[in-house]
Backbone as a ProteinNet text record, in pm:
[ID]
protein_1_A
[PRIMARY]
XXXXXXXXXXXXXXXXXXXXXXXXXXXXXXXXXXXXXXXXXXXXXXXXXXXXXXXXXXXXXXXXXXXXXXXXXXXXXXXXXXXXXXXXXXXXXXXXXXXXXXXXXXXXXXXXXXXXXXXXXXXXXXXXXXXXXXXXXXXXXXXXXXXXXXXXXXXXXXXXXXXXXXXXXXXXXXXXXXXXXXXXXXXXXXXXXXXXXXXXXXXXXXXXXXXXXXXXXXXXXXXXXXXXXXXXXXXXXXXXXXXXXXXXX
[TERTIARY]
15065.5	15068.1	14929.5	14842.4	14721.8	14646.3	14627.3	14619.4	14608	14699.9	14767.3	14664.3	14699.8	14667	14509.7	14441.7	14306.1	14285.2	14316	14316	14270.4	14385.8	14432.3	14351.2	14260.4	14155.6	14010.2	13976.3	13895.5	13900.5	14007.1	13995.9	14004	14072.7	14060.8	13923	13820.2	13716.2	13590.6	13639.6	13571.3	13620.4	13738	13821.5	13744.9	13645.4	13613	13730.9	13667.8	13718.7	13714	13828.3	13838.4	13748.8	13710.2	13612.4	13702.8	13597.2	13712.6	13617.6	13667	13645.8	13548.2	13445.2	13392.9	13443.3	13396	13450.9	13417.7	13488.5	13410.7	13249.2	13226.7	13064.9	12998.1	13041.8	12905.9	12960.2	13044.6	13028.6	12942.2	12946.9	12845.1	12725.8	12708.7	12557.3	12448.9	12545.3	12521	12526.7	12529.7	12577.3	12432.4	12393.5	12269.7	12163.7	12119.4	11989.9	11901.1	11884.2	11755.1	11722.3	11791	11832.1	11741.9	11610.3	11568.7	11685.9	11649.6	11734.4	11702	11624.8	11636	11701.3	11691.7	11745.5	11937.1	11968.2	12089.8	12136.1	12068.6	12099.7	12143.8	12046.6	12169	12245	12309.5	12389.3	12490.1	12501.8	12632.3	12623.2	12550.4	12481.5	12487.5	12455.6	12415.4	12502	12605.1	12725.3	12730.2	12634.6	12643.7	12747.2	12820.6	12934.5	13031.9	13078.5	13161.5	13072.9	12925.8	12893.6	12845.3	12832.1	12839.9	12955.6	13065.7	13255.5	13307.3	13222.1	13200.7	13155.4	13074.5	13025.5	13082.4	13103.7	13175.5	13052.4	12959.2	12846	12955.5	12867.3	12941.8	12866.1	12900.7	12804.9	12773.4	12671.9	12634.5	12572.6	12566	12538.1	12365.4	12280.9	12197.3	12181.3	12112.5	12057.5	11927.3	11933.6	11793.9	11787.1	11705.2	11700.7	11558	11611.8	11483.5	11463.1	11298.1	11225.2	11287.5	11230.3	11305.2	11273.4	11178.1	11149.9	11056.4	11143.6	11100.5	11173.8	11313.4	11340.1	11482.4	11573.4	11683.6	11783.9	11805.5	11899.1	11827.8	11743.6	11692.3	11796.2	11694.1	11782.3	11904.9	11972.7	12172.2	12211.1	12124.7	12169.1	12125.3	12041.9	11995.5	12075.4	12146.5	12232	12400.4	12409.2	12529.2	12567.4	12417.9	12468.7	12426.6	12358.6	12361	12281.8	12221	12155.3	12207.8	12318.5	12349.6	12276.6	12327.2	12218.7	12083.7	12066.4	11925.9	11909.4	11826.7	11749.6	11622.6	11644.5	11456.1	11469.9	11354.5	11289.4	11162.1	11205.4	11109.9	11026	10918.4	10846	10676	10728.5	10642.9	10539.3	10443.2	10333.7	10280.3	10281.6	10259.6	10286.6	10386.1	10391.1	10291.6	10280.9	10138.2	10053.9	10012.4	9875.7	9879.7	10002.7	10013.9	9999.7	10068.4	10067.5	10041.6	9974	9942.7	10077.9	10135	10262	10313.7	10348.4	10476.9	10477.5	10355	10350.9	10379.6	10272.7	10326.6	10452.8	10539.2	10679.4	10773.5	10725.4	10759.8	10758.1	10633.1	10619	10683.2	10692.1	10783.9	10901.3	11002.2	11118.1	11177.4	11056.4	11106.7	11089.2	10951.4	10950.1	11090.8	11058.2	11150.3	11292.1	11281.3	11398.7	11401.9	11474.2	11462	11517.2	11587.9	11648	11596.7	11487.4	11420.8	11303.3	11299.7	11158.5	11109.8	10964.3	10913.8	10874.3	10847.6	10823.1	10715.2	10624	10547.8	10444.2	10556.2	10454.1	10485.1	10406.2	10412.9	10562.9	10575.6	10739.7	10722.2	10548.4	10605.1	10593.3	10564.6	10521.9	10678	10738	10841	10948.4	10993.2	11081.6	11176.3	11294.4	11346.3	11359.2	11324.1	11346.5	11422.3	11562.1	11716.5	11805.7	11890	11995.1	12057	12106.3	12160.1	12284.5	12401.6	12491.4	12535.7	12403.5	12406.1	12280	12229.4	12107.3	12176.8	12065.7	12127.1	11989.6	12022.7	11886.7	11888.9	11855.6	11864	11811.2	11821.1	11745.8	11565	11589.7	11494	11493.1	11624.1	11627.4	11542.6	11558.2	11473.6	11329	11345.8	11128.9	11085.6	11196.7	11185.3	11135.5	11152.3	11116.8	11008.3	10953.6	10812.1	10711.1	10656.6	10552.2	10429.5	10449.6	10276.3	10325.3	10427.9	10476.5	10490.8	10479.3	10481.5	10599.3	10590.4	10723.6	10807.1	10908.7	10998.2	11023.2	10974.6	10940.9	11069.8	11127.2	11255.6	11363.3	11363.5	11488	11409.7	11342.7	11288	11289.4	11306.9	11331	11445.4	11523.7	11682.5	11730.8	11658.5	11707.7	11693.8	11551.6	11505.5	11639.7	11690.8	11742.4	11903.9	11929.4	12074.1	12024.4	11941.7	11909.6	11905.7	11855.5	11848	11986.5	12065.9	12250.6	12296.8	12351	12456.9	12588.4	12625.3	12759.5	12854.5	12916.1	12982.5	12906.4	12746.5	12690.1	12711.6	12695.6	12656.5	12565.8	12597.1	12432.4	12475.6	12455	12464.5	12382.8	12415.4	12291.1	12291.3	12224.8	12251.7	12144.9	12182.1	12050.8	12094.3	11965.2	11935.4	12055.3	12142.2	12198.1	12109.4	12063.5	12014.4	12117.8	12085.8	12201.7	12166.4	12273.1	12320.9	12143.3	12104.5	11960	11966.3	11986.7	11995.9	11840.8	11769.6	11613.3	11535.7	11650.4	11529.3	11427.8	11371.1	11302	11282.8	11420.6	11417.2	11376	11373.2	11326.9	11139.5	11079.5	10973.2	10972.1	11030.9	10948.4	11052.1	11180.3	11210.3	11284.8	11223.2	11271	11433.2	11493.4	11636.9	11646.2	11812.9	11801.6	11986.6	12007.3	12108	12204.9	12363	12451.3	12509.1	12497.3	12567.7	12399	12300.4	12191.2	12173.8	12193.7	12204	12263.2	12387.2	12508.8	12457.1	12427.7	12393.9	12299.9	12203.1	12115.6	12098.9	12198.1	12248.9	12294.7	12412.8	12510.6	12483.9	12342	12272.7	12214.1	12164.6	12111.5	12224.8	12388.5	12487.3	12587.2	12511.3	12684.3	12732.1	12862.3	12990.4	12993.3	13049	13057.8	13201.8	13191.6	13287	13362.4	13308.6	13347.3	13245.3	13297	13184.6	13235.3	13171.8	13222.7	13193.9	13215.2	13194.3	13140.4	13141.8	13074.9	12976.8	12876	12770.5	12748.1	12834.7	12858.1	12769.1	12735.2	12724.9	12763.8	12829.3	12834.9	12746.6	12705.1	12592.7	12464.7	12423.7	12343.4	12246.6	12175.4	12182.7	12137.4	12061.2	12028.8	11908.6	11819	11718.6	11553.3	11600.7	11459	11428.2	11309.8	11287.7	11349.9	11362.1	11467	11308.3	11212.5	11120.4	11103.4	11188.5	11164.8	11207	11143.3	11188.4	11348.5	11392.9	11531.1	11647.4	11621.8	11729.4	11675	11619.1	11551	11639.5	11729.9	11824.4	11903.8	11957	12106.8	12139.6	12080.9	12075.3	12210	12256.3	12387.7	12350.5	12387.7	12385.8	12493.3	12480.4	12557.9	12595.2	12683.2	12699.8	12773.8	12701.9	12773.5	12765.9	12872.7	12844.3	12885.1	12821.3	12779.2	12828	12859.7	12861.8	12853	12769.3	12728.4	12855.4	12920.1	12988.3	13016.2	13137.3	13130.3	13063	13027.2	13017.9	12854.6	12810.9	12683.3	12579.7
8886.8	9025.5	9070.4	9016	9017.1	9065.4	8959.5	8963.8	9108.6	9166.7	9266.4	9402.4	9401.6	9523.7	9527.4	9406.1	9348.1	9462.1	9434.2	9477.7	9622.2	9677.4	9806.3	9881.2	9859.7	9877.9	9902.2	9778.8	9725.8	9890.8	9877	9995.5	10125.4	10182.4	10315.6	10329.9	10242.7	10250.4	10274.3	10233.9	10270.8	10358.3	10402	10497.8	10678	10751.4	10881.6	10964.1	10996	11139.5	11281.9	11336.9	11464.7	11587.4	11670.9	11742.1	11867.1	11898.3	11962.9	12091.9	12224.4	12364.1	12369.3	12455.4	12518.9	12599.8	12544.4	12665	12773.5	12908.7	13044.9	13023.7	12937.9	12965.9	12873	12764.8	12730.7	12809.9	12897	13044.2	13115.9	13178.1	13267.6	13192.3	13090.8	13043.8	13083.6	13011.3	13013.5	13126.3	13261.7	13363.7	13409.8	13394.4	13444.5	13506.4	13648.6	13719.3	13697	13551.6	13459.7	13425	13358.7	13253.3	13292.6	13251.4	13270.3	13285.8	13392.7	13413.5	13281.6	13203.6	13076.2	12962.5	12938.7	12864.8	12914.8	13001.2	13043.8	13008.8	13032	12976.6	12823.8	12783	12643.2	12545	12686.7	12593.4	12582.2	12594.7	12617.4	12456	12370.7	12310.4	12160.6	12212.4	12112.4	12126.3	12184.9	12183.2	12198.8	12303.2	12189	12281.8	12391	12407	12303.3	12225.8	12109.2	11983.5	11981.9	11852.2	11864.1	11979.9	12041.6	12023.9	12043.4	12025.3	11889.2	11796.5	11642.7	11630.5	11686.4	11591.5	11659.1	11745	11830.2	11866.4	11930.2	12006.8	12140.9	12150.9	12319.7	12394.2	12502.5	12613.4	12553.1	12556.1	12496.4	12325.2	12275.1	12144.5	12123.2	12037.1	11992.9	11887.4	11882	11829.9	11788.5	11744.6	11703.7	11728.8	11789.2	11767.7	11678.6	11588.3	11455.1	11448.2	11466.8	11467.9	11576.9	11698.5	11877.8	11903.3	11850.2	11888.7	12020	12105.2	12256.9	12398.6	12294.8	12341.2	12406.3	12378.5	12410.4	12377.6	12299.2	12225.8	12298.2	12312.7	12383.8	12533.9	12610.2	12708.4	12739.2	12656.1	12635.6	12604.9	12496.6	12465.5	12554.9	12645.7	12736.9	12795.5	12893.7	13000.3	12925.8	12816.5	12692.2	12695.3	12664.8	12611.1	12693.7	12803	12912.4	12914.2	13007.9	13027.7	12963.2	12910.1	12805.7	12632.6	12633.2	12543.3	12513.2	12386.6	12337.7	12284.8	12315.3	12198.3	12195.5	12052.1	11992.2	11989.1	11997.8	12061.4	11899.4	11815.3	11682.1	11710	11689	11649.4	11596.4	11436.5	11332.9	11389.2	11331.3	11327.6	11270.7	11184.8	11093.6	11203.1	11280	11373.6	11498.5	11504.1	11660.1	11588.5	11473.6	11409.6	11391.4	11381.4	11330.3	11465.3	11544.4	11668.9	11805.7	11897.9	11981.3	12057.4	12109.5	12226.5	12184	12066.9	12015.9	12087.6	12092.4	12180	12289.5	12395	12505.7	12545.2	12462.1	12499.5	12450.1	12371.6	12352.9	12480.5	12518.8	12625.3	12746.5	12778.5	12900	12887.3	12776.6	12738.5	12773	12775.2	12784.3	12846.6	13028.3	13105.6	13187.7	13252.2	13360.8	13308.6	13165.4	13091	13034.7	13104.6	13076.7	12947	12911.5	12777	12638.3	12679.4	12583.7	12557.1	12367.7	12356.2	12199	12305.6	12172.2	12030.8	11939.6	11809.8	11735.4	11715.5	11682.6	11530.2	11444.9	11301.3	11246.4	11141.6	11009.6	10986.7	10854.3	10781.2	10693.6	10636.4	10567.1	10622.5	10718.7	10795.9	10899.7	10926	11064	11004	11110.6	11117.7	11277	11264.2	11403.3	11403.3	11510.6	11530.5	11550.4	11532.9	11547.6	11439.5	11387.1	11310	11400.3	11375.3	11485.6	11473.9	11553.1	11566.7	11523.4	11547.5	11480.3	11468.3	11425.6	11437.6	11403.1	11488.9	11502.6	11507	11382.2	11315.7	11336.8	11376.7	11437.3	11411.1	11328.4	11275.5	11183.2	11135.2	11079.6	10943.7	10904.3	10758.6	10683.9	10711	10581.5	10560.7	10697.5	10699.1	10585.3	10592.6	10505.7	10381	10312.9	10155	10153.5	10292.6	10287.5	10205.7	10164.6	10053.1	10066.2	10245.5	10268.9	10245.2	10192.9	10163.1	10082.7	10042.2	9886.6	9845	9659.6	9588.6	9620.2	9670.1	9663	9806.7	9922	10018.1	10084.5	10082.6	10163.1	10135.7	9954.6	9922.7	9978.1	9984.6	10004.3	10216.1	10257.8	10423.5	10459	10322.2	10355	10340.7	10250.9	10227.7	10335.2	10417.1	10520.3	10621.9	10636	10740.5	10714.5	10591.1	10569	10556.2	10562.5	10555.4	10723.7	10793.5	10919.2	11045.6	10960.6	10993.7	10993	11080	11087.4	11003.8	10896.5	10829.9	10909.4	10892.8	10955.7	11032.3	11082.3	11137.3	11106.4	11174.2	11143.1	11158	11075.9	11040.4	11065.2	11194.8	11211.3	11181.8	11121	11082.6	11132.9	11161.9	11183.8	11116.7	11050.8	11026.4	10976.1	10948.3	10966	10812.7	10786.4	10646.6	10543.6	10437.4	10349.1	10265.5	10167.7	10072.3	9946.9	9895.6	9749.8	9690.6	9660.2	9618.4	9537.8	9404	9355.2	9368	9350.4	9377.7	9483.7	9614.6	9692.1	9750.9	9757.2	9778	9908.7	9954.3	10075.2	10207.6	10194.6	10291	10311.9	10202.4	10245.1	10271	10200.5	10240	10351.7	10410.1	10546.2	10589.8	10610.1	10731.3	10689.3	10610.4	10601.6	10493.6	10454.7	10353.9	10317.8	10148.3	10104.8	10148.2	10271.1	10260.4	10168.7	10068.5	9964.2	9866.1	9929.5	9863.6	9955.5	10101.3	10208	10169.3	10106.4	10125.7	10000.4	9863.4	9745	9764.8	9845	9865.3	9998.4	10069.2	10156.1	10111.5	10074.8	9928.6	9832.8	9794.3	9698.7	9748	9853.1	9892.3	9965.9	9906.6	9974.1	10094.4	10136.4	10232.4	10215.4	10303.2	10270.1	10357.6	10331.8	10377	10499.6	10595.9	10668.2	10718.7	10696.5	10777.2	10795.1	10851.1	10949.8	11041.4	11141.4	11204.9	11180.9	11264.6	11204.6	11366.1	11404.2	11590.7	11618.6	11508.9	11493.7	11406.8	11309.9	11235.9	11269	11211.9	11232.1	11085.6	11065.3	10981.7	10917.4	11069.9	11044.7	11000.2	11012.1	10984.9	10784.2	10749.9	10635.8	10559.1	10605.6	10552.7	10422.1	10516.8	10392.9	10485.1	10635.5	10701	10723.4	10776.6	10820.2	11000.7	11019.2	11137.4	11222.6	11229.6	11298	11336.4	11239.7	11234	11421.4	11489.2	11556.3	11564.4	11433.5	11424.1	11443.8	11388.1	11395.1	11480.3	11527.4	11607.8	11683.6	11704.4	11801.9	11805.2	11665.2	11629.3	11523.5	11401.5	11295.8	11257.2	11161.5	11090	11061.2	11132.2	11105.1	11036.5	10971.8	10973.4	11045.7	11049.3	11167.1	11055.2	10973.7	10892.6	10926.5	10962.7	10948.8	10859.2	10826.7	10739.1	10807.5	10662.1	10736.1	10628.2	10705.4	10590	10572.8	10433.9	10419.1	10449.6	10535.4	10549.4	10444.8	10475.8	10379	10300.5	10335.3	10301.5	10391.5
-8040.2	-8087.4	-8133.5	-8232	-8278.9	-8158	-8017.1	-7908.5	-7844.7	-7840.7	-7797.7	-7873.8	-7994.7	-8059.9	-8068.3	-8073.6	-8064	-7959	-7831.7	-7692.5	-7707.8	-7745.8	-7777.7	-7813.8	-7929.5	-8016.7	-7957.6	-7892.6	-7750.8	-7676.6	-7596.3	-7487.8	-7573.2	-7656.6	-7701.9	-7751.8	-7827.2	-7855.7	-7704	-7609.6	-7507.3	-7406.5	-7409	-7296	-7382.6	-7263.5	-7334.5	-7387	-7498.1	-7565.7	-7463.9	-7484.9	-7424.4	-7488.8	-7396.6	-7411.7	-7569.5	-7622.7	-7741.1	-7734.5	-7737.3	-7752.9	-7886.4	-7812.9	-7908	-8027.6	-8136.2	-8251.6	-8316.7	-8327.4	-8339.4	-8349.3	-8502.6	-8533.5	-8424.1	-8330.6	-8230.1	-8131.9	-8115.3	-8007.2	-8032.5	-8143	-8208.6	-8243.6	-8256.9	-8253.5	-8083.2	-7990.3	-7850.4	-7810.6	-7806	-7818.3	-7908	-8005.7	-8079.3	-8025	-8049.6	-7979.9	-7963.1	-8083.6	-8092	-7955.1	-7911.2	-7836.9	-7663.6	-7660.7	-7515.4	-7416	-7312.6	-7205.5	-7095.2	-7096	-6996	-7101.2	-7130	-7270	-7231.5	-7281	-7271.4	-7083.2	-7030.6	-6869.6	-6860.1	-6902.1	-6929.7	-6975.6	-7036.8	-7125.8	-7029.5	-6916.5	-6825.6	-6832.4	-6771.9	-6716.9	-6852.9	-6931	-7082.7	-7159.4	-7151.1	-7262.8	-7388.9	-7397.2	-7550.8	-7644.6	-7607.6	-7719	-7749.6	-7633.2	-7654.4	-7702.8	-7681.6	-7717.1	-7891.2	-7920	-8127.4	-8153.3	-8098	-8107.4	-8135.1	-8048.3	-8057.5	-8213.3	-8200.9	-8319.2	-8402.7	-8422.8	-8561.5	-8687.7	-8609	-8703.5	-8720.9	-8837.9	-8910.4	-9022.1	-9051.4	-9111.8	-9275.2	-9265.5	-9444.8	-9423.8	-9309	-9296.6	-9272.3	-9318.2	-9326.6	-9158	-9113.5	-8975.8	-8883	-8845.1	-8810	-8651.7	-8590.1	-8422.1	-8405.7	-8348.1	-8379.5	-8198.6	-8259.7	-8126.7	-8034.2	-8100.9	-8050.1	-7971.6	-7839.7	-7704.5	-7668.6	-7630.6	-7563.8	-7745.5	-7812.9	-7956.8	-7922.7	-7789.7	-7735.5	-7815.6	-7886.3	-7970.3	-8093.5	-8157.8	-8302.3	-8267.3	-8158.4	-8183.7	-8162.6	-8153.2	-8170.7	-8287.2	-8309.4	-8455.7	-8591.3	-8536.3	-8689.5	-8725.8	-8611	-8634.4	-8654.6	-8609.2	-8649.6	-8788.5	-8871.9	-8994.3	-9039.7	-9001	-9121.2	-9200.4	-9304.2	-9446.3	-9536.6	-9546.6	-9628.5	-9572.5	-9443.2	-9373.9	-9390.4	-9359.1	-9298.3	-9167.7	-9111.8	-8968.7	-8954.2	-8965.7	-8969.6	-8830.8	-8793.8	-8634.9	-8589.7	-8573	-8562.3	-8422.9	-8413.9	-8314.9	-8330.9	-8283.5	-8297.6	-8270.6	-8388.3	-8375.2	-8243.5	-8182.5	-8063.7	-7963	-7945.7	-7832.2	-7822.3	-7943.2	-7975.1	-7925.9	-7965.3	-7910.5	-7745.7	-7688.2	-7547.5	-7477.2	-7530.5	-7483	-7592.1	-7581	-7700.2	-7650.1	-7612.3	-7578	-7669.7	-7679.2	-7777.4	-7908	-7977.8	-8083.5	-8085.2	-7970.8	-7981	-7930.4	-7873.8	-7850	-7981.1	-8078.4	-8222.5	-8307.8	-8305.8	-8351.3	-8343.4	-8167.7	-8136.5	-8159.3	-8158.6	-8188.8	-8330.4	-8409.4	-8514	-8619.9	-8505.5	-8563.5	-8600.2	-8708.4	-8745.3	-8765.6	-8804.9	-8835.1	-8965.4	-9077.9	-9177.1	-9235.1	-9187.5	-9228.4	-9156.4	-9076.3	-9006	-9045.4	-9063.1	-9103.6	-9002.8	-8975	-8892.6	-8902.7	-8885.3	-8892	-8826.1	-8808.4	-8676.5	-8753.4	-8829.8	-8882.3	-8770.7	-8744.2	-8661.9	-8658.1	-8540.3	-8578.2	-8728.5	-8741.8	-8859.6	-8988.9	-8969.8	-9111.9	-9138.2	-9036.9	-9091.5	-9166.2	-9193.5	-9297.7	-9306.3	-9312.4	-9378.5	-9486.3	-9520.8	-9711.8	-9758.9	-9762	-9760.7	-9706.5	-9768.9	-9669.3	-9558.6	-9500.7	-9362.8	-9325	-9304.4	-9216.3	-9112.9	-9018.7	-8852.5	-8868.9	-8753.2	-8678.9	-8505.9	-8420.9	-8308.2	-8195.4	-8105.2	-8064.7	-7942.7	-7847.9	-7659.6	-7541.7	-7519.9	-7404.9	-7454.6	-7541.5	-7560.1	-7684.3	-7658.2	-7739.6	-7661.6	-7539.2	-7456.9	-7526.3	-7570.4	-7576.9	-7650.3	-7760.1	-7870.7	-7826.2	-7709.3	-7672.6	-7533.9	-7554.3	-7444.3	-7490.4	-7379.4	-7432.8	-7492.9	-7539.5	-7565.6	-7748.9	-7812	-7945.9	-7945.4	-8053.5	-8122.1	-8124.1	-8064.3	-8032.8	-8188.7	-8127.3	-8269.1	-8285.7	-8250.7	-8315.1	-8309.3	-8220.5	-8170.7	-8281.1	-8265.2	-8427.4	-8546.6	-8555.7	-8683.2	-8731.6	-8601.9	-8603.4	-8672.7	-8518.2	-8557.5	-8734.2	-8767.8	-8879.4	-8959.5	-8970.3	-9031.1	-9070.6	-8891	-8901.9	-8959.9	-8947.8	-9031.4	-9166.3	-9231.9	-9394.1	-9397	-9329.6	-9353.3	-9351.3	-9319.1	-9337.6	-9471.7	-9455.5	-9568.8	-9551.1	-9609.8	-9564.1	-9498.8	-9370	-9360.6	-9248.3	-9215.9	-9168.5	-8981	-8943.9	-8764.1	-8680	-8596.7	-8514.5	-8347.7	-8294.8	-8155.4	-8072.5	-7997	-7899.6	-7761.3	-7673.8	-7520.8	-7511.6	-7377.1	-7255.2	-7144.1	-7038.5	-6939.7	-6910.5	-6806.1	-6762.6	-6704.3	-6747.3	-6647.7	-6589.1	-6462.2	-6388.6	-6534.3	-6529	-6615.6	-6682.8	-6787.7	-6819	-6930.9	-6910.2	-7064.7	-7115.7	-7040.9	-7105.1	-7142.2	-7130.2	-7177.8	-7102	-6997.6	-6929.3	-6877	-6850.5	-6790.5	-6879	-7013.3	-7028.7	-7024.5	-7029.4	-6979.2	-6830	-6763.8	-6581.1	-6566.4	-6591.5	-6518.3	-6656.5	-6799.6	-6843.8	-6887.8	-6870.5	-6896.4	-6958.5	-6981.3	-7099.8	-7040.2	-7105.7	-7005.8	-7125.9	-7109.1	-7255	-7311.3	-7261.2	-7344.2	-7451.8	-7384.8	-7426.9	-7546.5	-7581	-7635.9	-7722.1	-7696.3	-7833.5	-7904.7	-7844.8	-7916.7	-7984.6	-8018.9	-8055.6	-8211.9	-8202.2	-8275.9	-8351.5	-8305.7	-8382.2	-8449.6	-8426.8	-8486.1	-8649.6	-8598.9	-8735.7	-8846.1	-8845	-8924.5	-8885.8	-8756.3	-8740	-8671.6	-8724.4	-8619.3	-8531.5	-8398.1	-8274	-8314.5	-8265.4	-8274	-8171.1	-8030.7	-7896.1	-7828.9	-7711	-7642	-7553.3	-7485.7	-7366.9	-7233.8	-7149.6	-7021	-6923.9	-7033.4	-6943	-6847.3	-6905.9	-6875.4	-6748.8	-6711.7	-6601.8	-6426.1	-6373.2	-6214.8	-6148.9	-6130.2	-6017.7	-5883.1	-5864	-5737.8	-5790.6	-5863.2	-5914.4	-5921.6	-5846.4	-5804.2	-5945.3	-6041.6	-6187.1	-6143.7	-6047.2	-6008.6	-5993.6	-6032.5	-5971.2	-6121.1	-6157	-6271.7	-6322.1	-6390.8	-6456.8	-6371.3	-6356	-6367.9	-6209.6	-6115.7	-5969.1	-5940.1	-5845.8	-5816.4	-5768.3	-5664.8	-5642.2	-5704.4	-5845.4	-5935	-6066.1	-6089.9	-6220.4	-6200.9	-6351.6	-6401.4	-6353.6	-6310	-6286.3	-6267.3	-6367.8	-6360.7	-6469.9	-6436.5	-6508.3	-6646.5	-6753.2	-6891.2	-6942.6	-7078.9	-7152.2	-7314.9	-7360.2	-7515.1	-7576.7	-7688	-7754.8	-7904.3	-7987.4	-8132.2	-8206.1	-8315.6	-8428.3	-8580.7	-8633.4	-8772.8	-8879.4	-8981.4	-9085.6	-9196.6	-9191.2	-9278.1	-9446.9	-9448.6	-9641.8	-9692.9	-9786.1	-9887.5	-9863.2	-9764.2	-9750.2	-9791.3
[MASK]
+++++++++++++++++++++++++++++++++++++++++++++++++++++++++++++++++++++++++++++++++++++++++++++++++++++++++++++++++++++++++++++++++++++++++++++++++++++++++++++++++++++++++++++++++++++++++++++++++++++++++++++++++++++++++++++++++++++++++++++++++++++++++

């Protein structure tokens, strides 16, 4: 019997969660005038009213968009949580230096956004100044274990960012699928990262696995070119896994 329910436990923890409806306020966030008209184009495409639904962000919540990209996820989440809200707006220092845009697309992201504040320390220097709600990370966990950072650096992020939770807090992740990798590898040579290499690694530093979805899925997708190949760019097989830091921690 033990046997049995063991089992049970096993597969519901890995069988995806059904996609769950957006709720009024991430309608009306997505929906916001703020909100660039290419930006709003794809959300057809990126989901993300159901992938905020996942995680169960809501108005008045404190958040982090770690490592904010182009600031697509900032501006969803401003108008999300509201003036009662916060969202720290992260973008590594290491990426301004690699690329200068990164800033000024920090910047534009998060003009005229009052509840938004930017971030731009190193990986080893940051910090949010608040415990947080969520934090919600997008296509770029892999980065965390590129080889231009120091061995270790990635556990040592992760950890950052589960101390920076509020018990109870959540940790969304998306990214790119790699094929099967116990080593790690793939996220330096193509940009992706293996999910089961994802979760052991999350997991490691204290949270619990909560689900995931499957929205994001392609099939065709061979999980061998780099996300960056012209072939597959912007429609490469993701995954949406959330996390959550245990009460009492």
């Amino acid at each position: 019997m033990k046997l049995k329910i063991a089992a049970a436990i096993l597969l519901a923890t890995a069988a995806p969660l059904a996609a769950q409806k957006a709720t009024p306020a991430i309608t009306a966030a997505l929906a916001d005038a703020s909100r660039p008209a290419d930006q709003k184009a794809r959300d057809a495409a990126r989901k993300p009213g159901e992938i905020l639904a996942f995680a169960g962000i809501k108005p008045g919540q404190k958040v982090g968009d770690f490592v904010m990209g182009g600031g697509y996820w900032t501006r969803i989440l401003s108008p999300l949580v509201g003036p009662k809200g916060k969202v720290y707006a992260y973008q590594p220092a290491e990426f301004i230096k690699f690329r200068a845009a990164y800033g000024d697309e920090q910047k534009a992201a998060v003009a005229g956004l009052s509840n938004a504040v930017p971030i731009s320390d190193g990986f080893a220097q940051f910090a949010f100044p608040e415990p947080l709600d969520a934090i919600v990370t997008v296509q770029n966990y892999h980065d965390l274990y590129l080889a231009a950072f120091p061995k270790g650096a990635g556990e040592a992020i992760t950890n950052k960012l589960y101390n920076s939770l509020k018990p109870g807090g959540v940790l969304l992740v998306v990214d790119h699928v790699a094929n099967a990798d116990p080593e790690n590898k793939a996220p330096n040579a193509i940009h992706r990262i293996d999910p089961e290499v994802a979760r052991r690694l999350i997991e490691q530093a204290g949270f619990r696995y909560a689900g995931k979805l499957d929205l994001l899925r392609n099939p065709a997708d061979p999980r061998t070119a780099s996300v960056f190949d012209a072939s597959i760019r912007g429609k490469t097989d993701q995954f949406v896994f959330k996390f959550v830091k245990p009460r009492g921690n």
